[in-house]
C-alpha positions in Angstrom: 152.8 169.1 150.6 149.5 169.4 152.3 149.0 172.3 154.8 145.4 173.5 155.5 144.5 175.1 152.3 145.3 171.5 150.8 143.1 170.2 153.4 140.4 173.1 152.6 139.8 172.3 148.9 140.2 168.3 149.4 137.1 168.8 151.9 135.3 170.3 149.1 135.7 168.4 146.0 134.6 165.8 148.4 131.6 167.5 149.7 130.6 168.2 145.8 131.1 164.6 145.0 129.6 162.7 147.9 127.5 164.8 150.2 123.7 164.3 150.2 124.3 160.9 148.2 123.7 157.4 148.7 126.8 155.8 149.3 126.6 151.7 147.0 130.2 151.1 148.1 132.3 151.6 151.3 135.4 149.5 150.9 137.8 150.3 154.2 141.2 149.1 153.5 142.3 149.2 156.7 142.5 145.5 159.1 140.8 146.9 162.1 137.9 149.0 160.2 137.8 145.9 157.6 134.3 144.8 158.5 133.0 148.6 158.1 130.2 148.7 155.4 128.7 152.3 155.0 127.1 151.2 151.8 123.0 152.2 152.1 123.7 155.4 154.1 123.5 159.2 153.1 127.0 161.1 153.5 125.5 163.7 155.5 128.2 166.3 155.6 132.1 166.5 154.9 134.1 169.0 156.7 137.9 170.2 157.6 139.2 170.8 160.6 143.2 172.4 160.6 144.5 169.2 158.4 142.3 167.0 159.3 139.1 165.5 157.3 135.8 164.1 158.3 133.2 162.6 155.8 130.0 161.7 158.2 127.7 159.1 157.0 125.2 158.1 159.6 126.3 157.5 163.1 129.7 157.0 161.9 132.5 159.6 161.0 135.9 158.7 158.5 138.7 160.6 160.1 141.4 161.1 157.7 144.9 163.1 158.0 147.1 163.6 154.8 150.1 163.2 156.7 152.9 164.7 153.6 151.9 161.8 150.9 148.3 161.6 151.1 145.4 162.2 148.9 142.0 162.0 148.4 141.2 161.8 144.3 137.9 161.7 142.8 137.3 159.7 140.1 140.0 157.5 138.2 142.9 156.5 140.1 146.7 156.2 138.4 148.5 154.9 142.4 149.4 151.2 142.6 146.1 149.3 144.5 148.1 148.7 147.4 148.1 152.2 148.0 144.4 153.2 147.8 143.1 152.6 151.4 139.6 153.6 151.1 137.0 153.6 148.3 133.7 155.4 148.3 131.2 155.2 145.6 127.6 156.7 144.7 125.7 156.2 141.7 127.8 159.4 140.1 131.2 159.1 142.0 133.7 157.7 143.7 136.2 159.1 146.0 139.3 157.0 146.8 142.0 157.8 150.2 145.4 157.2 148.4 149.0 157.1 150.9 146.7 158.5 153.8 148.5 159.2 157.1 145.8 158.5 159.0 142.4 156.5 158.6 139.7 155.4 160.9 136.3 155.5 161.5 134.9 156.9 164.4 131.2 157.6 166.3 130.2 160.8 164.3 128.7 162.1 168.0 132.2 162.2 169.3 134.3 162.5 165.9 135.6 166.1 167.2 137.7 164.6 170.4 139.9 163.4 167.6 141.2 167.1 167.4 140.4 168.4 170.6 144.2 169.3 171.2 144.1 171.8 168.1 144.3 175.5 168.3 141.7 177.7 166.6 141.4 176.6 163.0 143.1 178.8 160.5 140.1 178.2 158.3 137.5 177.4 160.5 134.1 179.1 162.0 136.3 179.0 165.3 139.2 181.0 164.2 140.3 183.6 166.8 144.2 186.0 165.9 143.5 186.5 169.7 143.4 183.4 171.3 146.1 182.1 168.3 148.7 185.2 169.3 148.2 184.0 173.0 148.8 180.6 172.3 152.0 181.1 169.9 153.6 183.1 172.9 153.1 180.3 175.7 156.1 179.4 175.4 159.2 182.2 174.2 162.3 180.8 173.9 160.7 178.5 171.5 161.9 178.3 167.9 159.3 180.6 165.8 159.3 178.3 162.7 158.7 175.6 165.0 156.3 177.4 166.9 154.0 177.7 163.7 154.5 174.3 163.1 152.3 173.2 166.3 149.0 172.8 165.3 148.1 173.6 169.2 148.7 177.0 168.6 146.5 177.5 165.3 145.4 174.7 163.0 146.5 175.1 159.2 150.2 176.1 159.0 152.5 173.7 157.1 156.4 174.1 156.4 155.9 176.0 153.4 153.5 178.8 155.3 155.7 178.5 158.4 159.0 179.7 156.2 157.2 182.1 154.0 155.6 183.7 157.1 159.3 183.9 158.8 160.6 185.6 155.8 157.2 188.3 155.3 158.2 189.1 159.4 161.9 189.4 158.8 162.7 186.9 161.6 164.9 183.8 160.7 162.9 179.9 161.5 165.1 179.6 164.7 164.5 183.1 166.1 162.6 182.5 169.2 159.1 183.2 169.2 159.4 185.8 172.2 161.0 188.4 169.9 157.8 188.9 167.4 156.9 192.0 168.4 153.3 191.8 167.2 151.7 188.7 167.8 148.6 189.2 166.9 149.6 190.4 163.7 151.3 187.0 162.9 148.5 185.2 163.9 145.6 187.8 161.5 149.0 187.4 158.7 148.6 183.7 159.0 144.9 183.0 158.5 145.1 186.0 155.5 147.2 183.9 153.5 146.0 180.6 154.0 142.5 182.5 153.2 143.5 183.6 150.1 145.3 180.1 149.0 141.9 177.8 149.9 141.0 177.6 146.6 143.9 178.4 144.4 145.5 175.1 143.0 149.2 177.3 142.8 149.8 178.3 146.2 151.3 182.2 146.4 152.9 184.2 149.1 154.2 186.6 146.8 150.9 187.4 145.2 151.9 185.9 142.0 151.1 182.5 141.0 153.2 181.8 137.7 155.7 178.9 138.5 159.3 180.0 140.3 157.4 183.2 141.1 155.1 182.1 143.8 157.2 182.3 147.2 159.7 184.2 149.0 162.4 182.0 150.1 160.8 177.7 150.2 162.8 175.7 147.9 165.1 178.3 146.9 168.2 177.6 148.5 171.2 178.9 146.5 169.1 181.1 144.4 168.8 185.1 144.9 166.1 186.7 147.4 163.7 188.5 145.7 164.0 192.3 148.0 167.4 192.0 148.1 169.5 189.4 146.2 171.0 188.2 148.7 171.6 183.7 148.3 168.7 182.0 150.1 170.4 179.8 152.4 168.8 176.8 153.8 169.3 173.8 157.1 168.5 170.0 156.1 169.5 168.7 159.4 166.3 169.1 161.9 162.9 167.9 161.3 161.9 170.3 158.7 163.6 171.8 156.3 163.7 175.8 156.6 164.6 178.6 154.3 165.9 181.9 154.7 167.3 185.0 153.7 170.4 186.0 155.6 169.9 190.1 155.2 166.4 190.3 154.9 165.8 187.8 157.9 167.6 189.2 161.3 
């Protein structure tokens, strides 16, 4: 599932494999950017911004969001053609958009208007816990999981982060948001983690990356809590899924 860590390391196996090279093929699979031929140009720079991904080449800027499916694979690909939606090549590489939510190519001058509405970037040169902890309190009565969830508030959280950071502040995902008593420390707790996941392949919570030991409470419905032992309980019917522990999480 790709949350802005995901996002993170994507942006840089594709800066390593395309940036400051010639690009010999630019095939858009995508009817309305069809015509698009950014073969001849220099990929001048490839950067992430809260889930989102822009590779610039030229005057022009590929926007692309992961959405839950998507990818971005360098080198050989195994999905079904009809799945790969944009191929880029240089004499060395070639970096192919598989199941991508969202795809288009835009005027690099005013690429960033694309994510204008996003709050300060979790891993970005703009983060700020202030203005984040002001923005996740806008609005109280709102659902705290849910309130993570919206990238205007900070950009980066996903639904894994969003129930793992419910569970490491002891409040349950529909607890609402106006009872965190320390905002700004949810907001420096939030960019510390996703920090020290950019460039881990197995994602941790719990400090420990071996498999089934790597988070507190996502995915482990049914099974024991790991303070307490306690059954992790879990609710399939909104949106998102969400996890908790029913003694541990008030």
């Amino acid at each position: 599932m790709p949350e802005g860590d995901t996002v993170f390391r994507t942006a840089t196996k594709l800066r390593e494999a395309l940036e400051g090279k010639e690009l010999t093929r630019c095939d858009v699979r995508v009817p309305r950017y069809a015509a698009v031929d950014l073969a001849g140009q220099t990929v001048d720079e490839v950067l992430s911004r809260g889930k989102h991904l822009f590779i610039r080449v030229g005057a022009a800027s590929i926007h692309s969001h992961l959405k839950m499916d998507g990818a971005w694979i360098i080198g050989r690909v195994r999905a079904p053609a009809y799945k790969v939606r944009i191929i880029l090549e240089t004499a060395d590489s070639r970096a192919s958009g598989v199941d991508l939510g969202v795809l288009e190519v835009l005027e690099r001058a005013c690429d960033m208007e694309a994510v204008a509405h996003l709050g300060p970037d979790l891993l970005g040169e703009d983060w700020s816990a202030p203005v984040a902890a002001a923005n996740l309190m806008a609005d109280p009565a709102r659902p705290f999981a849910e309130t993570l969830l919206d990238q205007r508030v900070m950009a980066g959280v996903g639904n894994v982060f969003a129930n793992e950071l419910c569970f490491v502040f002891g409040l349950r995902p529909g607890t609402p948001v106006g009872e965190v008593a320390d905002p700004l420390r949810v907001a420096t707790r939030s960019q510390q983690i996703l920090w020290a996941n950019r460039s881990r392949v197995n994602r941790t919570t719990t400090g420990d990356t071996r498999a089934g030991k790597d988070v507190w409470v996502y995915g482990r419905a049914g099974l024991p809590c790991r303070r307490c032992g306690t059954r992790i309980e879990t609710d399939k019917s909104g949106d998102r899924v969400t996890y908790w522990c029913p003694t541990c999480q008030r």
